[in-house]
C-alpha positions in Angstrom: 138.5 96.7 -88.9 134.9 94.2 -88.6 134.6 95.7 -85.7 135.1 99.2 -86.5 132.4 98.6 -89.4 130.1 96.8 -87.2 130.4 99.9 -84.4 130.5 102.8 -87.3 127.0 101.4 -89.1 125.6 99.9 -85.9 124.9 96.6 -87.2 123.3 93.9 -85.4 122.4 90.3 -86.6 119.4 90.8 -87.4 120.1 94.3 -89.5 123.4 92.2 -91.0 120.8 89.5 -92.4 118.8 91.6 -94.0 121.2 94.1 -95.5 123.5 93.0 -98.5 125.7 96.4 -97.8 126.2 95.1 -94.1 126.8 91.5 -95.5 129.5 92.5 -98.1 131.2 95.0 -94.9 131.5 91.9 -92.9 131.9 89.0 -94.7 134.6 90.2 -97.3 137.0 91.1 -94.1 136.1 87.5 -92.9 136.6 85.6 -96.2 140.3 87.4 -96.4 140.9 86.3 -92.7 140.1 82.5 -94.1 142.2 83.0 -97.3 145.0 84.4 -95.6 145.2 81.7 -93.0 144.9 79.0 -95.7 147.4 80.5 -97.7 150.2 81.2 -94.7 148.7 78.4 -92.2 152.5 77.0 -91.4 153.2 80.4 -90.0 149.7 80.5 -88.4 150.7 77.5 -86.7 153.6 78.6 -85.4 152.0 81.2 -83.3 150.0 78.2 -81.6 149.8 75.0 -83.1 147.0 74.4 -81.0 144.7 76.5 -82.2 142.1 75.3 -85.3 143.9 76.9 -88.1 142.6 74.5 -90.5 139.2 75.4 -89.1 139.6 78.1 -90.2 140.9 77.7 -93.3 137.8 76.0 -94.7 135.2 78.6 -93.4 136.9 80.2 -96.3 135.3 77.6 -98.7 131.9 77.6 -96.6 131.8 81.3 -96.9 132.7 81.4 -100.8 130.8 78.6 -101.8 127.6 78.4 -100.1 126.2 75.5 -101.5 122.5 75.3 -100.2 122.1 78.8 -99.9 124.6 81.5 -97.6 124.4 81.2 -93.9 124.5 84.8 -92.6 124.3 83.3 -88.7 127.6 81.2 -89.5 129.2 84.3 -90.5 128.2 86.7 -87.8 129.1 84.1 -85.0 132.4 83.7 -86.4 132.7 87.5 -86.7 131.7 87.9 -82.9 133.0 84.7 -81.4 135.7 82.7 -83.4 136.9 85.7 -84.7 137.8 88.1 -80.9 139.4 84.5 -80.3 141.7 84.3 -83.3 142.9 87.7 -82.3 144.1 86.9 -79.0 145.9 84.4 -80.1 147.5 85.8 -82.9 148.6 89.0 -80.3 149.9 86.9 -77.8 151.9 85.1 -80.8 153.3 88.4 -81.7 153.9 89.6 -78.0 
């Protein structure tokens, strides 16, 4: 789905920090990602209890509650790193 959005509306980094309608595309998806992970993380876990679920669970909090002011890089590397990452492992957990 991000990366439907991000291909779709061509979005780059630098067009996602400068565009609060590109922003709320990706980071909404993200901040769900977080919340459901924190909310299910014992089932997370036992797709690989090696992986950083709890990692992830508190971007959730860094992505809600900016404190200091919203870091739009944070985001968009955990859209186009963490996130390709969490995906494989959540596939091969279902596999």
């Amino acid at each position: 789905m991000i990366w439907k959005r991000i291909d779709e509306h061509h979005i780059d980094e630098g067009s996602y920090a400068r565009s609060t309608e590109y922003q709320d595309l990706l980071t909404m998806p993200m901040l769900r990602i977080c919340e459901l992970v924190s909310e299910y993380r014992s089932v997370f876990e036992e797709i690989d209890e090696s992986y950083p679920w709890a990692d992830v669970a508190k971007m959730r909090s860094k992505i809600a509650h900016p404190y200091g002011g919203f870091d739009f890089g944070f985001v968009w590397d955990a859209v186009t790193v963490d996130l390709p990452e969490l995906v494989d492992v959540c596939r091969k957990g279902i596999s």
